[in-house]
Biopython code that builds the backbone (N, CA, C, O; Angstrom):
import numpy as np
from Bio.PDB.StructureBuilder import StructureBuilder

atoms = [
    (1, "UNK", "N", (174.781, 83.673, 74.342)),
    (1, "UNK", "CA", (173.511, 84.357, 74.295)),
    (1, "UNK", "C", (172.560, 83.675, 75.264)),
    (1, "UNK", "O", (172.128, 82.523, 75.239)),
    (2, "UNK", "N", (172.348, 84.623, 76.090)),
    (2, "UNK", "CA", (170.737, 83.317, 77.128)),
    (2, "UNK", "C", (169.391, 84.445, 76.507)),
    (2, "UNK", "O", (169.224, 85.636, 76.243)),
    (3, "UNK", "N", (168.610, 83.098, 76.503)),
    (3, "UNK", "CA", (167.006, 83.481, 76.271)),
    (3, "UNK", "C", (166.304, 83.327, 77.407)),
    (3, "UNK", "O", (166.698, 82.550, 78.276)),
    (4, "UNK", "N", (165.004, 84.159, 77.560)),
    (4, "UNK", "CA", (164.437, 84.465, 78.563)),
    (4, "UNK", "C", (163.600, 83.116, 77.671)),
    (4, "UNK", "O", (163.649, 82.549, 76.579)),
    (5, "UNK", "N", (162.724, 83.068, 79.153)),
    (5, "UNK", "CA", (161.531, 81.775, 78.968)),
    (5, "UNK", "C", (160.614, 81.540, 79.640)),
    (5, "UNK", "O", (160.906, 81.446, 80.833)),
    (6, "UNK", "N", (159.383, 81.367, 79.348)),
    (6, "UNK", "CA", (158.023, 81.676, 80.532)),
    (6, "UNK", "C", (158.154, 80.479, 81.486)),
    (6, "UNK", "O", (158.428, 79.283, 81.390)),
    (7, "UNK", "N", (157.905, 81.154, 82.229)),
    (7, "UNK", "CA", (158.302, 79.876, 83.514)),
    (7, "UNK", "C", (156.667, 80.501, 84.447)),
    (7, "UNK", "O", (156.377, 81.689, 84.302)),
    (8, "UNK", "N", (155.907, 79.757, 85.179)),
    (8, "UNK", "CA", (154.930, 79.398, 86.262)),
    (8, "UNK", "C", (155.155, 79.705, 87.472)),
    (8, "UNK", "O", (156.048, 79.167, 88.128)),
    (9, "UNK", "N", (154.254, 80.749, 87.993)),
    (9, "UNK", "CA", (154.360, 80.886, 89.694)),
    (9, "UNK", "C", (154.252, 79.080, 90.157)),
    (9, "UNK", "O", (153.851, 78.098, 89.532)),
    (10, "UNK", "N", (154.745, 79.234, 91.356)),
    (10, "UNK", "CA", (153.987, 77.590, 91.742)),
    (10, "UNK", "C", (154.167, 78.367, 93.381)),
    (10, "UNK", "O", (153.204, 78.453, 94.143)),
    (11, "UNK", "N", (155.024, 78.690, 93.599)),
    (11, "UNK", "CA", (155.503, 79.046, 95.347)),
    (11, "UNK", "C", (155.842, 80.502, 95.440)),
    (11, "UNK", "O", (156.571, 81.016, 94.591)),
    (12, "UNK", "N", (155.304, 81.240, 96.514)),
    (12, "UNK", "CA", (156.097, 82.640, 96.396)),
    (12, "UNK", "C", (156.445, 82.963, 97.843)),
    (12, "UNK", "O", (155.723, 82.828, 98.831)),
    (13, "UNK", "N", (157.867, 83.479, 97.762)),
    (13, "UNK", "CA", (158.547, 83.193, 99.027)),
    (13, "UNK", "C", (159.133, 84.837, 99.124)),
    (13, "UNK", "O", (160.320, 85.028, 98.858)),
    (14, "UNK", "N", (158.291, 85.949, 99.495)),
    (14, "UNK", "CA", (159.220, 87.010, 99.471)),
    (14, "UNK", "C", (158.834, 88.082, 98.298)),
    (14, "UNK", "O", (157.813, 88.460, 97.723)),
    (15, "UNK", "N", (160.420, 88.389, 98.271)),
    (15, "UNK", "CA", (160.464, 88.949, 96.962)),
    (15, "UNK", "C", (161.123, 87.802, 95.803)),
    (15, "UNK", "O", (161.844, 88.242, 94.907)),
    (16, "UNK", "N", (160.930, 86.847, 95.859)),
    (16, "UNK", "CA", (161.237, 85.639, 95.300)),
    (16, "UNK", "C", (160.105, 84.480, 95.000)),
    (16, "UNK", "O", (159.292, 84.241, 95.893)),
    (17, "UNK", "N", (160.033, 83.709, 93.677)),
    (17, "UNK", "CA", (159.399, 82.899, 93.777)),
    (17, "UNK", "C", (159.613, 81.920, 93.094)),
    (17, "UNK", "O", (160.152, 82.260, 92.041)),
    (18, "UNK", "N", (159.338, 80.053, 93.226)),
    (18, "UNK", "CA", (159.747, 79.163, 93.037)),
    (18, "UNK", "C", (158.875, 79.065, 91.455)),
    (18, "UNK", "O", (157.684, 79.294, 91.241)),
    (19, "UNK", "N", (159.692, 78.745, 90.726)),
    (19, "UNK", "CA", (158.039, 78.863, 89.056)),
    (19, "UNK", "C", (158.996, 77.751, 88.211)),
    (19, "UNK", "O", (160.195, 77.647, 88.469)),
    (20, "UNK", "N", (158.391, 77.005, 87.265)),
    (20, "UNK", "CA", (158.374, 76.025, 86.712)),
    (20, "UNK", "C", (158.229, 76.412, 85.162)),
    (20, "UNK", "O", (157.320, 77.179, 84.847)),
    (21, "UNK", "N", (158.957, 75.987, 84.342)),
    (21, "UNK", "CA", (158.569, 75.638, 83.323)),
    (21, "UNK", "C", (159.520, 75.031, 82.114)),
    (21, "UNK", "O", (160.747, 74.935, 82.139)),
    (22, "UNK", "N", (158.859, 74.749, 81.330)),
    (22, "UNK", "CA", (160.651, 74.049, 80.065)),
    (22, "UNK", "C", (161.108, 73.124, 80.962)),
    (22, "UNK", "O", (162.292, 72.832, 80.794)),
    (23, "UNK", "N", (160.573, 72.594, 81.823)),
    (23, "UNK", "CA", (160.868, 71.303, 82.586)),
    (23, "UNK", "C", (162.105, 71.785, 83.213)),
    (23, "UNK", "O", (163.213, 71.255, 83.295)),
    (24, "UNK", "N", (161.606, 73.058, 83.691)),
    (24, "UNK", "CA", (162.879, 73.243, 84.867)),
    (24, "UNK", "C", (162.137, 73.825, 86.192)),
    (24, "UNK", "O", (161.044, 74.388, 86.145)),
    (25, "UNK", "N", (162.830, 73.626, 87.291)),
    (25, "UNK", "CA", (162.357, 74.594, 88.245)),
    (25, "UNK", "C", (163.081, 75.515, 88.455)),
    (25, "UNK", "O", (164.215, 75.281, 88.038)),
    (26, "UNK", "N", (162.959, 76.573, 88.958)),
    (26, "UNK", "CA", (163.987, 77.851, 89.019)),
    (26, "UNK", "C", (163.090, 78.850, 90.377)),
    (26, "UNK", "O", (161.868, 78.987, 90.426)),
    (27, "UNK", "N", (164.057, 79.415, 91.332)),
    (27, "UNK", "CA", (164.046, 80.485, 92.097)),
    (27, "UNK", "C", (164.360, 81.509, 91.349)),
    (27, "UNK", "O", (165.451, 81.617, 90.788)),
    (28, "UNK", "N", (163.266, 82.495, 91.266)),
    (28, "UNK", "CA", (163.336, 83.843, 90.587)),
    (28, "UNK", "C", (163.484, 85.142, 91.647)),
    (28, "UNK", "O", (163.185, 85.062, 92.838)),
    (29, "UNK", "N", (163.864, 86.031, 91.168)),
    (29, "UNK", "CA", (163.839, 87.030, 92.158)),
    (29, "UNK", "C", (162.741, 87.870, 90.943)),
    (29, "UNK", "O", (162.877, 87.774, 89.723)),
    (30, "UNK", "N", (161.646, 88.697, 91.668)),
    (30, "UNK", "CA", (160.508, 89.237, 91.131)),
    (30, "UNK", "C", (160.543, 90.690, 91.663)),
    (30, "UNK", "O", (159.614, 91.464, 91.435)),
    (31, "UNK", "N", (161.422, 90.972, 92.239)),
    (31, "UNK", "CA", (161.855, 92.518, 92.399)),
    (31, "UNK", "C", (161.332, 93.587, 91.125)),
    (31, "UNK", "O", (160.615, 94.572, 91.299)),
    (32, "UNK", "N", (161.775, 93.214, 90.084)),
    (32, "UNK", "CA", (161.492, 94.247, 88.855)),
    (32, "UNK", "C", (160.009, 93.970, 88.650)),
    (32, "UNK", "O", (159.534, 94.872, 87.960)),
    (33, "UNK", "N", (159.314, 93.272, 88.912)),
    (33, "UNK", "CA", (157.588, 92.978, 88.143)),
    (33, "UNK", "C", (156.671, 92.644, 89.492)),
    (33, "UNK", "O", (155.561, 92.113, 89.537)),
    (34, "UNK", "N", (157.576, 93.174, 90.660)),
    (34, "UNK", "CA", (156.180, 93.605, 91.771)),
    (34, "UNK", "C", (155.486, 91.704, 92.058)),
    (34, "UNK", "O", (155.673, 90.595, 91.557)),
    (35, "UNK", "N", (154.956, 92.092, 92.756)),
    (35, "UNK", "CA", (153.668, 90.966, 93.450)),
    (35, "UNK", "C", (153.287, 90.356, 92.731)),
    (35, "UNK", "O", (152.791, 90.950, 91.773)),
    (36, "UNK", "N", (153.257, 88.756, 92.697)),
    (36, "UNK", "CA", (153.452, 87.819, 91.932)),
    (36, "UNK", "C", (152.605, 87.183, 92.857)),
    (36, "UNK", "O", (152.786, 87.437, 94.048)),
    (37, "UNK", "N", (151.265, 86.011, 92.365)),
    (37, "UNK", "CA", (150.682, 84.902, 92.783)),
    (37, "UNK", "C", (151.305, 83.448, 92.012)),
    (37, "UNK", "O", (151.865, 83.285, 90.927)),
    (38, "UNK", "N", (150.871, 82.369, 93.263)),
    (38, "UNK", "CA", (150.936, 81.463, 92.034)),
    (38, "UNK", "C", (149.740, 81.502, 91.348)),
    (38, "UNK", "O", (148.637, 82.007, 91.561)),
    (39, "UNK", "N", (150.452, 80.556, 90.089)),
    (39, "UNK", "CA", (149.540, 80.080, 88.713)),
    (39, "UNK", "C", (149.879, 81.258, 87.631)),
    (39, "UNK", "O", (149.583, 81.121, 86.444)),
    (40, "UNK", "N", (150.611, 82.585, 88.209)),
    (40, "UNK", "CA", (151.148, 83.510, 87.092)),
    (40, "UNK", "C", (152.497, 83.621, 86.340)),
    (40, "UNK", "O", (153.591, 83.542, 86.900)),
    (41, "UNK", "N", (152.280, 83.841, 84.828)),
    (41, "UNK", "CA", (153.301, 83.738, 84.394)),
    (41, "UNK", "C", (154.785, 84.384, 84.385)),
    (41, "UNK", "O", (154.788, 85.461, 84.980)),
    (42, "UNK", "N", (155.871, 84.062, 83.940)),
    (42, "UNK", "CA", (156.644, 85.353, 84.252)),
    (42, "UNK", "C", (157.676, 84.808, 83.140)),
    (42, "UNK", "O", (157.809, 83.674, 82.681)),
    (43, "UNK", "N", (158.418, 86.114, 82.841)),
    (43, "UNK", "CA", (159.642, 85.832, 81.833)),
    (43, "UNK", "C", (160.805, 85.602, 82.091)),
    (43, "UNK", "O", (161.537, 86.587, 82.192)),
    (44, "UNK", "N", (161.215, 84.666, 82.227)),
    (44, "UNK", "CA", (162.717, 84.740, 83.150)),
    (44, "UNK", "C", (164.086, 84.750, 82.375)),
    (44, "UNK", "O", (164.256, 84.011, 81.405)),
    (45, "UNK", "N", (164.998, 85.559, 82.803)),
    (45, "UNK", "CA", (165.978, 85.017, 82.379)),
    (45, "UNK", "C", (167.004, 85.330, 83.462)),
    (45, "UNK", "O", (166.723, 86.167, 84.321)),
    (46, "UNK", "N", (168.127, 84.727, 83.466)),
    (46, "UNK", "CA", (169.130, 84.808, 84.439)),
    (46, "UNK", "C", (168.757, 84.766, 85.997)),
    (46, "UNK", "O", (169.555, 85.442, 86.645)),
    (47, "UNK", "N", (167.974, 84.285, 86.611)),
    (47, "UNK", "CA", (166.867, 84.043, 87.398)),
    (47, "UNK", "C", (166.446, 85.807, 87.718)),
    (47, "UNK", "O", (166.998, 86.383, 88.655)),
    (48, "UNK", "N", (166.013, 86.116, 87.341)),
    (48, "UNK", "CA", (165.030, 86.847, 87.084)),
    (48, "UNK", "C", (163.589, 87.192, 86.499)),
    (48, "UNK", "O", (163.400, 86.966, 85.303)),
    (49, "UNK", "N", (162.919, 87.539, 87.002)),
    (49, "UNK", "CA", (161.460, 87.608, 86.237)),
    (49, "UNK", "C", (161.477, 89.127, 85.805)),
    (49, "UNK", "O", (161.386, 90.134, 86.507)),
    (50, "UNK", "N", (161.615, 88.997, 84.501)),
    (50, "UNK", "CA", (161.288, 90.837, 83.827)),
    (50, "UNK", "C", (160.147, 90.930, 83.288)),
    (50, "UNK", "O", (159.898, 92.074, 82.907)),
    (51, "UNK", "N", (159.236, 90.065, 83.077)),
    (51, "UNK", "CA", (157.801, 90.319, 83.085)),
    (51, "UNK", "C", (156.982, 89.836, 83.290)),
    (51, "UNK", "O", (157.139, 88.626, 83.126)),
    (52, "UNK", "N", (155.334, 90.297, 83.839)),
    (52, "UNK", "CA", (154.449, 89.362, 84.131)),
    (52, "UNK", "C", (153.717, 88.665, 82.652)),
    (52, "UNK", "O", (153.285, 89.598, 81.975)),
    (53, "UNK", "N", (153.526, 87.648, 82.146)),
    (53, "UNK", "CA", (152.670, 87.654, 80.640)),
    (53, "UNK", "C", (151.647, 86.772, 80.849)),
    (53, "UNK", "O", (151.738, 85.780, 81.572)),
    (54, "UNK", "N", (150.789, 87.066, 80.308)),
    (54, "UNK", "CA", (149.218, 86.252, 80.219)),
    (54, "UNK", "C", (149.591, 84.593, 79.900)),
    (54, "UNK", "O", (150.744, 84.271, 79.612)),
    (55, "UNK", "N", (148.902, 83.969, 79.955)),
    (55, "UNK", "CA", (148.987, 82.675, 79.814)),
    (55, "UNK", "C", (149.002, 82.288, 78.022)),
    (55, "UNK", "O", (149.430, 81.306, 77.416)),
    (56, "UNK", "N", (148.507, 83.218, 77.681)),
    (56, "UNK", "CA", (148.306, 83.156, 75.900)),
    (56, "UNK", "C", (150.140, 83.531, 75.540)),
    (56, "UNK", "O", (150.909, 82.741, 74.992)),
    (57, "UNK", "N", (150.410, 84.612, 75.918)),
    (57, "UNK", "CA", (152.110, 84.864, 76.012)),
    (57, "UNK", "C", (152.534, 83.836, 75.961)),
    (57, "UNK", "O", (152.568, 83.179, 74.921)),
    (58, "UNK", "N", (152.969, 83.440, 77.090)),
    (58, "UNK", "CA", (153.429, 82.287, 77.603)),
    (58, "UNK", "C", (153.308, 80.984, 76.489)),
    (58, "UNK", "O", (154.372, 80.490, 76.115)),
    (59, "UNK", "N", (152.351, 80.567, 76.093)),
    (59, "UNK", "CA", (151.733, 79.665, 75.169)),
    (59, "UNK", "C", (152.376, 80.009, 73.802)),
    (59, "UNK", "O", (152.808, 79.120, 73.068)),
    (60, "UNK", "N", (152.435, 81.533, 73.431)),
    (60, "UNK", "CA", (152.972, 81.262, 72.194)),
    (60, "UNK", "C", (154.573, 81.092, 72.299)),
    (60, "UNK", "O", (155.129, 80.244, 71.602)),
    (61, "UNK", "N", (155.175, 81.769, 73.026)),
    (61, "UNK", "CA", (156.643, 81.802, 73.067)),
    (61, "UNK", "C", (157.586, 80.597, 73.902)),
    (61, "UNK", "O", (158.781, 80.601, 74.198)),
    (62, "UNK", "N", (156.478, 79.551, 74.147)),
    (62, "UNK", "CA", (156.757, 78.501, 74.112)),
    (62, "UNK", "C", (156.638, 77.432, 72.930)),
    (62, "UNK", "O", (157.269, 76.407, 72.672)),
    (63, "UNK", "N", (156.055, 77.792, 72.596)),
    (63, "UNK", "CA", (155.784, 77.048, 71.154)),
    (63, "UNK", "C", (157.151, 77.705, 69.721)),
    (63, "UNK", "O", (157.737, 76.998, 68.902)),
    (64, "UNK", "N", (157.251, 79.062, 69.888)),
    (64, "UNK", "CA", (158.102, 79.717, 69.045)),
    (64, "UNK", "C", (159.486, 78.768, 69.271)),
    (64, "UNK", "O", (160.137, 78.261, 68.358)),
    (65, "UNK", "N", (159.827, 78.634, 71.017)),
    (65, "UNK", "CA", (160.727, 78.201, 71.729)),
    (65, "UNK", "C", (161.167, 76.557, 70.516)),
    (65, "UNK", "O", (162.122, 76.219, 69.816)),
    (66, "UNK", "N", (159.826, 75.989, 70.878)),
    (66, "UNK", "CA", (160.163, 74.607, 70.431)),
    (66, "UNK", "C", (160.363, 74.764, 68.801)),
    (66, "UNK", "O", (161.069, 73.898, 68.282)),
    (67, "UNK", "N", (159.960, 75.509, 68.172)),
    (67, "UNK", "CA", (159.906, 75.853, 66.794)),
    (67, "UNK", "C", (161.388, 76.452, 66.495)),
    (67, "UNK", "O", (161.666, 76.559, 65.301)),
    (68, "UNK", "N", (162.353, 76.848, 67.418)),
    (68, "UNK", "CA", (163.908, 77.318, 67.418)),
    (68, "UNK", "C", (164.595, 76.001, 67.073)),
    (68, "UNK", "O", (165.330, 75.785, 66.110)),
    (69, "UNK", "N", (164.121, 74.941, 68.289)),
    (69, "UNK", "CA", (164.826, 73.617, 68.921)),
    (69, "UNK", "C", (164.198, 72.645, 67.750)),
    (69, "UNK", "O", (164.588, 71.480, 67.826)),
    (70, "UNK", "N", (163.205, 72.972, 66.582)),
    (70, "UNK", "CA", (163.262, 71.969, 66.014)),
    (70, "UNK", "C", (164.114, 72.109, 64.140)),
    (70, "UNK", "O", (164.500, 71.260, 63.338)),
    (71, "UNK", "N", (164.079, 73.671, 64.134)),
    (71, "UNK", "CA", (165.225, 74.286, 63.519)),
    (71, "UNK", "C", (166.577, 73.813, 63.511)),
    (71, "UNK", "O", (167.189, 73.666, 62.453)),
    (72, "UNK", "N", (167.280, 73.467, 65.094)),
    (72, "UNK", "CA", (168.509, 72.846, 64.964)),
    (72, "UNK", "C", (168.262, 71.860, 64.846)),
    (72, "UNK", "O", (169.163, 71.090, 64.510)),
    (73, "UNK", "N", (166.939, 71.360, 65.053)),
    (73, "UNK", "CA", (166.939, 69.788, 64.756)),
    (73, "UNK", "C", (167.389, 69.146, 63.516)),
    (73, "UNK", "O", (167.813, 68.040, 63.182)),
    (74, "UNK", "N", (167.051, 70.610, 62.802)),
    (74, "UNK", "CA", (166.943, 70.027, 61.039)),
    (74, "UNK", "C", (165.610, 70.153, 60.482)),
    (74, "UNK", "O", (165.349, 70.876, 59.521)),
    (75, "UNK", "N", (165.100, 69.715, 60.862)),
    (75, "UNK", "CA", (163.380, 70.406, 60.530)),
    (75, "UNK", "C", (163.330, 71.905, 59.571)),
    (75, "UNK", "O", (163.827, 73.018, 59.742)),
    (76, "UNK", "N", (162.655, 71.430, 58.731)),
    (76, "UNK", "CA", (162.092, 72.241, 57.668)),
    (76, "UNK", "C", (160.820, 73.225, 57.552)),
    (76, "UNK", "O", (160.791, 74.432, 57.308)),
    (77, "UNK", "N", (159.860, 72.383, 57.789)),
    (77, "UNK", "CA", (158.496, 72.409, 58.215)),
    (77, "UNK", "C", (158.655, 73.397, 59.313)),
    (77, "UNK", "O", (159.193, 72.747, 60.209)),
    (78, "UNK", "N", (158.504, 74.449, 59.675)),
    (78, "UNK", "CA", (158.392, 75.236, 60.808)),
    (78, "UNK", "C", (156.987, 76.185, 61.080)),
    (78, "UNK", "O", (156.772, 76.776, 62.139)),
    (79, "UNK", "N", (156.138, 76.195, 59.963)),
    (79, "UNK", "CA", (154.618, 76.867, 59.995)),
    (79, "UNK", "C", (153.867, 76.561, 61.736)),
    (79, "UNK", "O", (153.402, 77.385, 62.524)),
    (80, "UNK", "N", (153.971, 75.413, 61.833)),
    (80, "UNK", "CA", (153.521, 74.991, 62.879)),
    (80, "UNK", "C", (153.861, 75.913, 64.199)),
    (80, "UNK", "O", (153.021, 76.375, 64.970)),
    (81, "UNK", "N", (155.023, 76.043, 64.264)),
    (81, "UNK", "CA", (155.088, 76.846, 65.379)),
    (81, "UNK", "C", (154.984, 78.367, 65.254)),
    (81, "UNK", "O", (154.613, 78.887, 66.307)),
    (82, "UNK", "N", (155.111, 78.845, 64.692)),
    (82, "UNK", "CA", (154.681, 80.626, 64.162)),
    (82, "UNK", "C", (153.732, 80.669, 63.768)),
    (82, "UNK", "O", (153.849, 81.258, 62.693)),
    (83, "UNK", "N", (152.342, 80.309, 63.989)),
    (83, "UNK", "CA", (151.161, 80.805, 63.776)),
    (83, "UNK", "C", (151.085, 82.389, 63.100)),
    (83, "UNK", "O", (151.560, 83.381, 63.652)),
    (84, "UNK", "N", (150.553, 82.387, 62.107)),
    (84, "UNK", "CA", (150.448, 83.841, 61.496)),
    (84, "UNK", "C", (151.525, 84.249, 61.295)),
    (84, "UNK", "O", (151.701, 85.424, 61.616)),
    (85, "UNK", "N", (152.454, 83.651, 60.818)),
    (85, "UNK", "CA", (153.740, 84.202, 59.974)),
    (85, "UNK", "C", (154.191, 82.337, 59.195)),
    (85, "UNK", "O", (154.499, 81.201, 59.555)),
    (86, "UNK", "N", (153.920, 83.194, 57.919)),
    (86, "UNK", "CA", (154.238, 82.685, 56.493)),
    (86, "UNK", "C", (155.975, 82.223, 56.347)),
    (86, "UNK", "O", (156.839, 83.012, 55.963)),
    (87, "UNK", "N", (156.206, 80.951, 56.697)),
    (87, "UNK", "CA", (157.667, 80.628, 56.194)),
    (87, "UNK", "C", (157.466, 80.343, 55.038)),
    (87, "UNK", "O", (156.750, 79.376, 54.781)),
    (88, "UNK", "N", (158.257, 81.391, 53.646)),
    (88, "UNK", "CA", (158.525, 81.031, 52.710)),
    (88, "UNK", "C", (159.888, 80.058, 52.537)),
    (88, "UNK", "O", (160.727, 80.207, 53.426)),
    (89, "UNK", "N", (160.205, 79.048, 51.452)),
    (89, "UNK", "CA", (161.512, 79.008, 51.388)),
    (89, "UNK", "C", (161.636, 79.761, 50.059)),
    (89, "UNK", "O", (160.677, 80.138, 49.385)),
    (90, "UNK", "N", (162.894, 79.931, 49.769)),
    (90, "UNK", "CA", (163.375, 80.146, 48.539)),
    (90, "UNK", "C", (163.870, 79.019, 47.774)),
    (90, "UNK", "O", (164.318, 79.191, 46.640)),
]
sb = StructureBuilder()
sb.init_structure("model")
sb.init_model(0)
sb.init_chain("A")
sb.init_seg("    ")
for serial, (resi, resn, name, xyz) in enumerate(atoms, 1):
    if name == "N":
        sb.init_residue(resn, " ", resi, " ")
    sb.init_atom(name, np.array(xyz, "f"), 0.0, 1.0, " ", f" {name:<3s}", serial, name[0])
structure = sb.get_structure()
């Protein structure tokens, strides 16, 4: 299964652009979501950008992200990262 993940304009070269994020760098191709600056966000997966998202986007589904990774951690406690959704346990 691959997950898409907000990654950062930083360079735009084309129909391609260099963007950052999750402590990776990655060449995207931005063909599907048009004209891209840096400092904008984008959704990547498979180096691709399939969408442009606001910086608030970005912010939460990075946080959801780390709230997955602390799930396999073992971690219980998960409120923290889902803002406005109620983990009950049973």
């Amino acid at each position: 299964m691959c997950l898409a993940i907000p990654m950062q304009v930083v360079e735009v070269d084309g129909a391609f652009a260099w963007c950052e994020g999750r402590g990776r760098r990655e060449r995207l191709n931005t063909m599907l979501v048009g004209d891209v600056v840096p400092g904008d966000w984008l959704y990547a997966q498979l180096g691709q950008a399939r969408e442009i998202l606001t910086s608030q986007q970005a912010a939460e589904i990075d946080l959801a992200l780390d709230g997955v990774s602390a799930a396999m951690r073992g971690e219980t406690d998960l409120n923290a990262y889902f803002p406005g959704i109620t983990v009950q346990r049973s």
